[in-house]
C-alpha positions as CSV (number, residue, x, y, z in Angstrom):
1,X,0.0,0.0,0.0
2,X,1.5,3.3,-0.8
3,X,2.5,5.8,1.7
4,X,0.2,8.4,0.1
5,X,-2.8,6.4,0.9
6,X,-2.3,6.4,4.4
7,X,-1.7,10.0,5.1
8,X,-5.0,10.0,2.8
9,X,-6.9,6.7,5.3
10,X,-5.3,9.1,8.8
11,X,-7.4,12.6,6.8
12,X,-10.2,11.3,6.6
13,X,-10.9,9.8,10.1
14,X,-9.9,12.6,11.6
15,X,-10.2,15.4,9.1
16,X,-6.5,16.6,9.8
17,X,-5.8,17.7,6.7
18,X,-6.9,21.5,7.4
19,X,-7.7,24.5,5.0
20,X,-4.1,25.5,4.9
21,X,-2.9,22.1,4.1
22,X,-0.6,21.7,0.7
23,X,-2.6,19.6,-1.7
24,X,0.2,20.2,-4.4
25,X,1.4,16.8,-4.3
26,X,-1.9,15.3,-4.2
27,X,-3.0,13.5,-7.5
28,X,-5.2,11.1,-8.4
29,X,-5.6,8.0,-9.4
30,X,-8.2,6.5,-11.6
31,X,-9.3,2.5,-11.6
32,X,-11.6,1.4,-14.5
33,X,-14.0,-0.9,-13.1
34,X,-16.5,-0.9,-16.5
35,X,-16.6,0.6,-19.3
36,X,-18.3,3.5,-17.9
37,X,-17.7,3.6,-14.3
38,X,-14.3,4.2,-12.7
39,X,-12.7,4.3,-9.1
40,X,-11.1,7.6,-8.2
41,X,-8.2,8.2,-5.3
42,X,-7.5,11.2,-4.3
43,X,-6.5,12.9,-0.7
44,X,-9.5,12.2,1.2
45,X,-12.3,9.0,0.7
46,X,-12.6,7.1,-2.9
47,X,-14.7,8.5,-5.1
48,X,-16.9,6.4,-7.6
49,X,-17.1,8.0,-11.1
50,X,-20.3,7.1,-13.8
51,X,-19.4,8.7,-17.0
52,X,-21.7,8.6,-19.1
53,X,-23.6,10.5,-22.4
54,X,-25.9,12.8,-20.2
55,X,-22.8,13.8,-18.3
56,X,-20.7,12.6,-14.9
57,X,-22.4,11.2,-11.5
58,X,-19.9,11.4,-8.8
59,X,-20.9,9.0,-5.4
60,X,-18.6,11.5,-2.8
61,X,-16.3,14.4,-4.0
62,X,-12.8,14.4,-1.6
63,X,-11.7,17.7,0.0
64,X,-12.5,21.0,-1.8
65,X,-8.7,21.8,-2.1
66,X,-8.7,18.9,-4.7
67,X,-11.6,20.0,-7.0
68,X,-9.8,21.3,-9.6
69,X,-7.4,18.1,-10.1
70,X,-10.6,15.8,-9.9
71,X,-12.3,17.4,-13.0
72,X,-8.6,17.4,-14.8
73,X,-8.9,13.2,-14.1
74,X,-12.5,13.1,-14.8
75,X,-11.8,15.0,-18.3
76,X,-9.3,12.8,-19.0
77,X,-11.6,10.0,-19.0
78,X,-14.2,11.9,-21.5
79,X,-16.3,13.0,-19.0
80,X,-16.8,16.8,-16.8
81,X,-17.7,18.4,-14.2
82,X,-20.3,16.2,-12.0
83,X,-23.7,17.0,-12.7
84,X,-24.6,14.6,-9.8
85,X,-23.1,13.6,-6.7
86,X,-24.0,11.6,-4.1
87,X,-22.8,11.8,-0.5
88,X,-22.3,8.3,1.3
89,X,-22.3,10.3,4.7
90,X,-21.4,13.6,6.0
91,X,-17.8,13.1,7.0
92,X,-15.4,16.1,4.9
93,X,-12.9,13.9,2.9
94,X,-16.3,12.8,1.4
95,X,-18.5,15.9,0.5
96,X,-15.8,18.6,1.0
97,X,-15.9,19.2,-3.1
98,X,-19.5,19.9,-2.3
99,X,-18.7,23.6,-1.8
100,X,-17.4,23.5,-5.2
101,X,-19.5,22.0,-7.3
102,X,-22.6,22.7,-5.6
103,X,-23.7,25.9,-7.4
104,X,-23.7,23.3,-10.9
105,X,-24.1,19.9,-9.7
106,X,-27.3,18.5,-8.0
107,X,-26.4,16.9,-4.5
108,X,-28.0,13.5,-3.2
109,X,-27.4,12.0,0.3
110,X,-30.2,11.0,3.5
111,X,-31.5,13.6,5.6
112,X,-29.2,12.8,8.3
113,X,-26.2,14.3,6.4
114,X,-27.8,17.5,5.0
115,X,-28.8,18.1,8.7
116,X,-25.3,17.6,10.1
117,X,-23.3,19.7,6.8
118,X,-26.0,22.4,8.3
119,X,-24.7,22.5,11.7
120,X,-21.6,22.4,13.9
121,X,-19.9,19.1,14.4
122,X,-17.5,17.4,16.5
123,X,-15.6,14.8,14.6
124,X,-12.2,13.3,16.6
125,X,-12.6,16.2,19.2
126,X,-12.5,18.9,17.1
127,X,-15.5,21.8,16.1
128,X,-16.2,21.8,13.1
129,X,-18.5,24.9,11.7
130,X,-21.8,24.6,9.6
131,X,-20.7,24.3,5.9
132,X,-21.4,26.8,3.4
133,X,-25.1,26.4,1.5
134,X,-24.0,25.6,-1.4
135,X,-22.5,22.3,0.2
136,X,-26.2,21.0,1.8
137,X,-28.1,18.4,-0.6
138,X,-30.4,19.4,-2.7
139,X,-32.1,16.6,-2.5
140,X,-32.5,14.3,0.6
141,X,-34.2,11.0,1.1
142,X,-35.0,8.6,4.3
143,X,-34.8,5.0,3.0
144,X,-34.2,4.9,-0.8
145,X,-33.7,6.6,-4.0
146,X,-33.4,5.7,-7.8
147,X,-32.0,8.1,-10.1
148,X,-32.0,6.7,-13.5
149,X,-28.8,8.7,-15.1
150,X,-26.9,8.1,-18.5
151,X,-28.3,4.8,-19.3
152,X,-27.8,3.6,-16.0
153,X,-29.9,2.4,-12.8
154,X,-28.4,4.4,-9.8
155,X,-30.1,2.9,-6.3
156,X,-29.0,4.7,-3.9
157,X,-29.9,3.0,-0.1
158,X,-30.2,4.5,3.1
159,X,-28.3,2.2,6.0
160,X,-28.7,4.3,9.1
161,X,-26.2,3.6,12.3
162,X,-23.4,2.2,10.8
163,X,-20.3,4.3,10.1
164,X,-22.7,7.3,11.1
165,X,-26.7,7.8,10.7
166,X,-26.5,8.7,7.5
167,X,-24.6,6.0,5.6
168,X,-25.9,5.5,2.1
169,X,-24.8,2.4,-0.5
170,X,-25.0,2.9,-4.2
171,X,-25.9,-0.3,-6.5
172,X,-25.8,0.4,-10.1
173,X,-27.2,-3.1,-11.1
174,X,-26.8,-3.4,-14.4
175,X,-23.1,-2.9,-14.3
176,X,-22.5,-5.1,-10.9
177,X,-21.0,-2.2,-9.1
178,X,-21.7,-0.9,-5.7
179,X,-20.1,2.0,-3.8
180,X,-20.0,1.4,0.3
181,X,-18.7,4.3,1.4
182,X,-17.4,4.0,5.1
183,X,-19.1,1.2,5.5
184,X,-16.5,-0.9,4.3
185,X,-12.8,-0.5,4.9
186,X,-10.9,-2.0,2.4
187,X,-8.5,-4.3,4.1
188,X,-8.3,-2.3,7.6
189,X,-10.4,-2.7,11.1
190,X,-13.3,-0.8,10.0
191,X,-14.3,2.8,12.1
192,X,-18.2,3.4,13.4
193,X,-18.7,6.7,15.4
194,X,-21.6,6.2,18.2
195,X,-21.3,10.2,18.6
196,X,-22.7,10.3,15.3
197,X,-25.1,7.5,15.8
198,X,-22.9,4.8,13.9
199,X,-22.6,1.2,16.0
200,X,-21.1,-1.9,15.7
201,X,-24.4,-3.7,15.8
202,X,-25.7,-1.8,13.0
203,X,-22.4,-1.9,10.8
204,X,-22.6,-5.7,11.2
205,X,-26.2,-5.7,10.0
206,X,-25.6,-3.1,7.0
207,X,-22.6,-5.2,5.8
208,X,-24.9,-8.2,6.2
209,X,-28.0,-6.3,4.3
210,X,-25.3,-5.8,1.2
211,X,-24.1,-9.1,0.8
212,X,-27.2,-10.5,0.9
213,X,-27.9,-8.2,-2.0
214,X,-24.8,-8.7,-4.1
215,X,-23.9,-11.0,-6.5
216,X,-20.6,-13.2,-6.7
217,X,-19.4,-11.1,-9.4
218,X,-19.8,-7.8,-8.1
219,X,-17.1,-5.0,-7.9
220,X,-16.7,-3.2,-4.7
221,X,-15.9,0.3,-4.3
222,X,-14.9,0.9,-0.4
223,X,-14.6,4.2,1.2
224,X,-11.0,3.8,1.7
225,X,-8.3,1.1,0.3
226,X,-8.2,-0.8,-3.0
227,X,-11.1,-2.2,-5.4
228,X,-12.6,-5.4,-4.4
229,X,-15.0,-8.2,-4.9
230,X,-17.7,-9.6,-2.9
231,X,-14.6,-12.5,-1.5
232,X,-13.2,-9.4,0.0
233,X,-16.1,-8.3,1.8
234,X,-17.5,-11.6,3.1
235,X,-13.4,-11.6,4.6
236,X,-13.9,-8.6,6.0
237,X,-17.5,-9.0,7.5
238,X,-16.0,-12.5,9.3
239,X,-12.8,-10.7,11.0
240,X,-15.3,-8.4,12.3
241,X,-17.2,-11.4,13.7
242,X,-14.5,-12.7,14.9
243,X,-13.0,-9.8,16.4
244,X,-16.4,-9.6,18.3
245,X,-16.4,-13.1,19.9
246,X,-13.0,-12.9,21.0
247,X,-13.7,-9.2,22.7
248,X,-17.0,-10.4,24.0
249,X,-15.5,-14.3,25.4
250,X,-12.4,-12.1,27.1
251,X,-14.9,-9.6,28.9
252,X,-17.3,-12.6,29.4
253,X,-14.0,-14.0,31.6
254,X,-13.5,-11.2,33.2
255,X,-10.7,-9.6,31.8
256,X,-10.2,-5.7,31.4
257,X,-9.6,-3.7,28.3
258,X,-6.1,-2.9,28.9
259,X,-5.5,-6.9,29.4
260,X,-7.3,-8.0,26.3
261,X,-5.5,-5.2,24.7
262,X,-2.3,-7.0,26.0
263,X,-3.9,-10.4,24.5
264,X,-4.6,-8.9,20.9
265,X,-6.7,-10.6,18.3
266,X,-6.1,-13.9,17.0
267,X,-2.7,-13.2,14.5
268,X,-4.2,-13.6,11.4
269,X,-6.6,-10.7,12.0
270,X,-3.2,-8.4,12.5
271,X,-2.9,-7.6,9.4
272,X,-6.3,-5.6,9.5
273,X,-4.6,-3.2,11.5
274,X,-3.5,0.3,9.9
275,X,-2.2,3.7,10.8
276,X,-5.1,4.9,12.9
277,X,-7.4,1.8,13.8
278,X,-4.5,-0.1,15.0
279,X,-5.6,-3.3,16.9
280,X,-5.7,-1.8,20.3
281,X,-8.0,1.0,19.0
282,X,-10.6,-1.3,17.2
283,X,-10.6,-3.6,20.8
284,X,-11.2,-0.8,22.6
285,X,-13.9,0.4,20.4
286,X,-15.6,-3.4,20.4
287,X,-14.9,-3.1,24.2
288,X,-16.9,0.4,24.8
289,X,-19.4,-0.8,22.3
290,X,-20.2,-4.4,24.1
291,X,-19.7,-2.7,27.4
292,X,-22.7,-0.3,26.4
């Protein structure tokens, strides 16, 4: 894994790249997954890319700092300047371009993240102020929504307390793609924030709810880390499990956090563990979570 992806994985959890960050090394990389629908990574959280003849429908949009370079990449694969975007969830490596292409592009996302880009938040201790308008969705939802764009089916699918409450998936059927967002961490311990609503029951259930709606041969975009299939995902949803079971059978014995931190996971898990959920952070976050 490159070393630009994890300063790009430790911005996004805890939004440190600020304002006055240099983004002048900062490029993009594109991944075709079809014909028409590419994988984008940037600074901040993938981005999903349908190019298509009505235009370009973006599912996130990475920092606002990197708006110009993502319509240089998204020219160079014949397409422009979104004329969609979707927001998984609310988090600012995935809807800071908002602010930028908002006055053009139509934003999508559930209710839950319009209402939190509207107001102050606290994401790893730290204020952040209400976004600017032209950054809110345009156009919110509670459950589901279909947008039928280019030729395409776009299902876009509210999964509420995951990552955050306001998680969305995007299936685009025909094509055997689907865009997770945060919900899936591409080879690392995942992240869920309860101070947002997110939980590890309901991150358990929402990866459960997509498998069971997937394919064999699907492509998976996740939030963060490389393009996968559905092999990955089922992987990833049984370290979860099994991280669980082995939190849950240590507390169950009585042991404290700081001694099952001493105990780790079984090894094989280890190599889940990245630059900011190492091990000890993900046990301690099953730990609070189970503990609750």
């Amino acid at each position: 894994m490159k070393v630009i992806f994890l300063i790009a994985a430790l911005a996004s959890f805890g939004n440190i790249l600020a304002a006055d960050d240099d983004f002048s090394k900062e490029t993009f990389k594109a991944t075709t997954i079809t014909s028409s629908i590419y994988m984008l990574e940037g600074a901040g959280g993938n981005i999903t890319a349908l190019i298509g003849p009505d235009g370009t429908l973006l599912v996130d949009d990475d920092f606002a700092q990197m708006a110009d370079k993502l319509v240089a990449k998204l020219k160079e694969l014949k397409g422009s300047s979104p004329k969609y975007i979707v927001n998984t969830h609310f988090h600012y490596d995935h809807t800071g371009g908002n602010e930028v292409f908002g006055p053009s592009a139509t934003i999508i996302a559930a209710s839950e993240v319009r209402n939190r880009l509207m107001s102050e938040q606290t994401l790893w201790n730290k204020r952040h102020p209400p976004e600017p308008s032209q950054a809110w969705p345009t156009i919110t939802f509670d459950q589901s929504l279909t947008l039928y764009f280019g030729g395409e089916e776009v299902r876009i699918v509210h999964f509420p307390r995951g990552h955050t409450d306001g998680d969305s998936v995007v299936f685009f059927p025909h094509q055997k793609v689907v865009s997770m967002g945060d919900l899936y961490f591409s080879g690392m311990y995942p992240i869920f924030h309860p101070e947002h609503n997110g939980s590890l029951q309901g991150y358990i259930q929402n990866i459960e709810a997509v498998l069971r709606q997937i394919s064999d041969d699907y492509k998976i975009v996740p939030g963060h880390g490389p393009l996968t299939g559905k092999v990955e995902l089922e992987k990833h949803y049984r370290m979860i499990l099994t991280s669980v079971e082995t939190v849950k059978r240590k507390i169950k014995a009585g042991k404290t956090l700081e001694q099952i931190k001493k105990m780790g996971l079984p090894a094989e898990l280890e190599p889940f563990s990245h630059g900011y959920s190492t091990t000890d952070r993900w046990i301690e976050l099953i730990y609070r979570s189970l503990k609750k």
